[in-house]
NUPALO-858509 format. One line per 3 residues: number of its first residue (from 1); for each residue z, x, y negated of N, C-alpha, C. Coordinates in Angstrom, 2 decimals. Layout:
# residues N
NUM	Z X Y Z X Y Z X Y ~ ... .
# end
This chain:
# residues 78
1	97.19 48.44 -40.80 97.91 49.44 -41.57 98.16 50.67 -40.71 ~ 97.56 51.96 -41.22 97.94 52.94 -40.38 99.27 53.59 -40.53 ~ 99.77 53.83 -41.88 101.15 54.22 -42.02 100.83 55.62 -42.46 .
4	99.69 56.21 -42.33 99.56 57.76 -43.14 99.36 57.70 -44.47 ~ 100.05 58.86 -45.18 100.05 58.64 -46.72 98.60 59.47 -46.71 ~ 97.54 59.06 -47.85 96.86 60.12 -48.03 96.47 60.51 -49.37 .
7	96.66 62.29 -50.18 96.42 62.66 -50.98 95.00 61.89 -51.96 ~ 94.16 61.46 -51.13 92.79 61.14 -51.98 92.30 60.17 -51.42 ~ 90.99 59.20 -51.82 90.80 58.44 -51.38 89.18 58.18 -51.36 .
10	88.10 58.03 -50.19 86.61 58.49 -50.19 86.15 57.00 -49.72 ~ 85.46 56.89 -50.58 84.87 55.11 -50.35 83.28 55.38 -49.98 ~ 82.89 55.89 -48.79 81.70 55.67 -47.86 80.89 54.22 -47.31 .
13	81.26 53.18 -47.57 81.10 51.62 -47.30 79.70 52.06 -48.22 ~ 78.83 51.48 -46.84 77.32 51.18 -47.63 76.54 52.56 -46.61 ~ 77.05 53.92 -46.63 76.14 55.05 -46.66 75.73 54.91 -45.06 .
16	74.94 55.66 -44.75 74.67 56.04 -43.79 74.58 57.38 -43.41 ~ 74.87 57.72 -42.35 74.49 59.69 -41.96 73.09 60.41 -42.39 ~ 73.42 61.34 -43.72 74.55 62.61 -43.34 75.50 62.12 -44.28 .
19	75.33 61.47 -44.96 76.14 61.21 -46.62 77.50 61.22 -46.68 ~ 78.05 60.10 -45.18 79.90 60.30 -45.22 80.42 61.52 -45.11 ~ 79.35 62.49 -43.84 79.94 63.44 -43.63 79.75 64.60 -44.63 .
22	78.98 64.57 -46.05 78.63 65.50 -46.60 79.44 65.05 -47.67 ~ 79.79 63.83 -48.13 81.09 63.65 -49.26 82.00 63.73 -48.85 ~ 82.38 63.88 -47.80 83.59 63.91 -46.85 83.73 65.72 -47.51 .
25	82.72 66.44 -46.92 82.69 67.95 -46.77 83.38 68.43 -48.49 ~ 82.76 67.70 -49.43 83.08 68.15 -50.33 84.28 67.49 -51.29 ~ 84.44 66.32 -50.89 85.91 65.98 -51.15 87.33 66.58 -50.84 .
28	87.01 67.08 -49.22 87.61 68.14 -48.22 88.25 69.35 -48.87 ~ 86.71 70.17 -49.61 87.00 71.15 -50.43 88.10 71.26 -50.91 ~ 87.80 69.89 -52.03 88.80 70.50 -53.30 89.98 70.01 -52.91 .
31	90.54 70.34 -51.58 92.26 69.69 -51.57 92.47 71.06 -50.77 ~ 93.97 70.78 -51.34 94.64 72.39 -50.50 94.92 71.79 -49.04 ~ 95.59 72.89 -48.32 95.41 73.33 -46.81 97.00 71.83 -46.07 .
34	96.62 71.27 -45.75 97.14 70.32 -45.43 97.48 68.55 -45.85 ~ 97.05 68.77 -47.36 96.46 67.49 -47.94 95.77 66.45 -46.98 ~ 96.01 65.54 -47.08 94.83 64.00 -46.24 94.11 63.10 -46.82 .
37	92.73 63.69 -46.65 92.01 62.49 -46.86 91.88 61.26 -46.28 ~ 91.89 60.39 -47.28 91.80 58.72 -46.60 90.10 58.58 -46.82 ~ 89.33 58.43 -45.67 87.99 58.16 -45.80 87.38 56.78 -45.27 .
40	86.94 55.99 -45.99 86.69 54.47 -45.53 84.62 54.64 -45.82 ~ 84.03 54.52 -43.82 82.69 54.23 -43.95 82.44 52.93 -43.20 ~ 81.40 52.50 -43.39 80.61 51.20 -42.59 79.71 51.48 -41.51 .
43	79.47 53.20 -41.67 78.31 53.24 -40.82 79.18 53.41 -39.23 ~ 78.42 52.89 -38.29 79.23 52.84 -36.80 79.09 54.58 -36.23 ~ 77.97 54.76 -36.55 77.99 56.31 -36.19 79.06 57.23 -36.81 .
46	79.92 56.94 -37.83 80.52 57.88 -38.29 81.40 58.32 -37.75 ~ 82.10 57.63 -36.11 83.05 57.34 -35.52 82.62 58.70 -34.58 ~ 81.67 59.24 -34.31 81.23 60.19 -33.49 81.01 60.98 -34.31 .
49	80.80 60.99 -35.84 80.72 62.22 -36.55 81.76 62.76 -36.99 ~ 82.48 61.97 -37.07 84.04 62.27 -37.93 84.70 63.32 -37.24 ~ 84.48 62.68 -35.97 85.54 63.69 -34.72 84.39 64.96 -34.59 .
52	83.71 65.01 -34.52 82.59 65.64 -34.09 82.97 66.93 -35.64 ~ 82.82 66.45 -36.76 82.74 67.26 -37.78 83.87 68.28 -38.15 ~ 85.49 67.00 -38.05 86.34 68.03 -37.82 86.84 68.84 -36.49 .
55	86.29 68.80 -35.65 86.62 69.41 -34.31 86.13 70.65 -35.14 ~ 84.66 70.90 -35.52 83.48 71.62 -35.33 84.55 72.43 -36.84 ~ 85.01 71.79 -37.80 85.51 72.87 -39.00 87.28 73.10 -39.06 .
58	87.60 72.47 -37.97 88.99 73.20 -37.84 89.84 72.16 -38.69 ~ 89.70 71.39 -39.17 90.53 70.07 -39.63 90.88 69.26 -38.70 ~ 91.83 68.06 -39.04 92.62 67.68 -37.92 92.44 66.02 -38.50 .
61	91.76 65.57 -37.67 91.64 63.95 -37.88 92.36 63.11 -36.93 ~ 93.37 62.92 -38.19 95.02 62.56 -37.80 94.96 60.70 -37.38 ~ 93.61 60.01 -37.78 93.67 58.92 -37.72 92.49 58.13 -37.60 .
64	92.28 57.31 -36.97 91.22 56.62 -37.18 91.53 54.48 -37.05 ~ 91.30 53.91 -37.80 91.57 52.38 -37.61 90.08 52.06 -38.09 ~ 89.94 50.37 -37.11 88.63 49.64 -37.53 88.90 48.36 -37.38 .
67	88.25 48.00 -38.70 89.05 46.25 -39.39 87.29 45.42 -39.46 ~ 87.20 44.74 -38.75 85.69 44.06 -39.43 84.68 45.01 -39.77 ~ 84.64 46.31 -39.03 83.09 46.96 -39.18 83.74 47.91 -40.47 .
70	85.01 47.75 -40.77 84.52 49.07 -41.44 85.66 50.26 -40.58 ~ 85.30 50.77 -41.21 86.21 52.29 -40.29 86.86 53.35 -41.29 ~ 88.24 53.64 -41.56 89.17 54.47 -41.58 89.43 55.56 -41.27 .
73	89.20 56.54 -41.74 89.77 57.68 -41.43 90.28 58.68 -42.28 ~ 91.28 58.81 -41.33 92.53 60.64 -41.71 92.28 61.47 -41.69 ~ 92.11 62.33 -42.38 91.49 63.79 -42.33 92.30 64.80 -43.09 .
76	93.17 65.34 -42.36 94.26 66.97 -42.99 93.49 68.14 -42.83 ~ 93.36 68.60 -44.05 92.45 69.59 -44.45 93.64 70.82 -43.38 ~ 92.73 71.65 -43.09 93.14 73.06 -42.47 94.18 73.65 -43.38 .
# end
C-alpha cells in the first residue's frame, strides 16, 4: 500500500514499451496541473521509463511500489 490518493487510474499490465509511456502521455493530458495518476505496468523496463519520461516533461513521479512483477506508479501532473 502506498498511501497516495490518485485522481485516475491507468491499467498498463500486459503492454510493453512505448505503449505505457504513450497512454501514460495521454491520460496525463487530460488532468489538470497537480492531479495523480495511479499507473499499474508489467513491463520491467517501465521502471527506467517512468523516471526517465517524467524527469524529461516536468512531472513529478511521486511514487513507485513493486508487488509480484507488477509495478505502480505516481505521477502529479505539472
Amino acid at each position: 500500500m502506498s498511501g497516495i490518493a490518485s485522481d485516475l487510474e491507468l491499467n498498463c499490465e500486459g503492454l510493453n514499451c512505448p505503449l505505457p509511456i504513450l497512454k501514460t502521455k495521454k491520460a496525463i493530458d487530460g488532468l489538470q496541473s497537480g492531479q495523480v495518476l495511479k499507473m499499474i505496468a508489467t513491463d520491467p523496463g517501465s521502471v527506467n521509463d517512468m523516471a526517465s519520461w517524467a524527469k524529461r516533461t516536468g512531472n513529478d513521479l511521486v511514487g513507485h511500489t513493486e508487488e509480484g512483477g507488477k509495478h505502480t506508479f505516481y505521477i502529479k501532473k505539472k
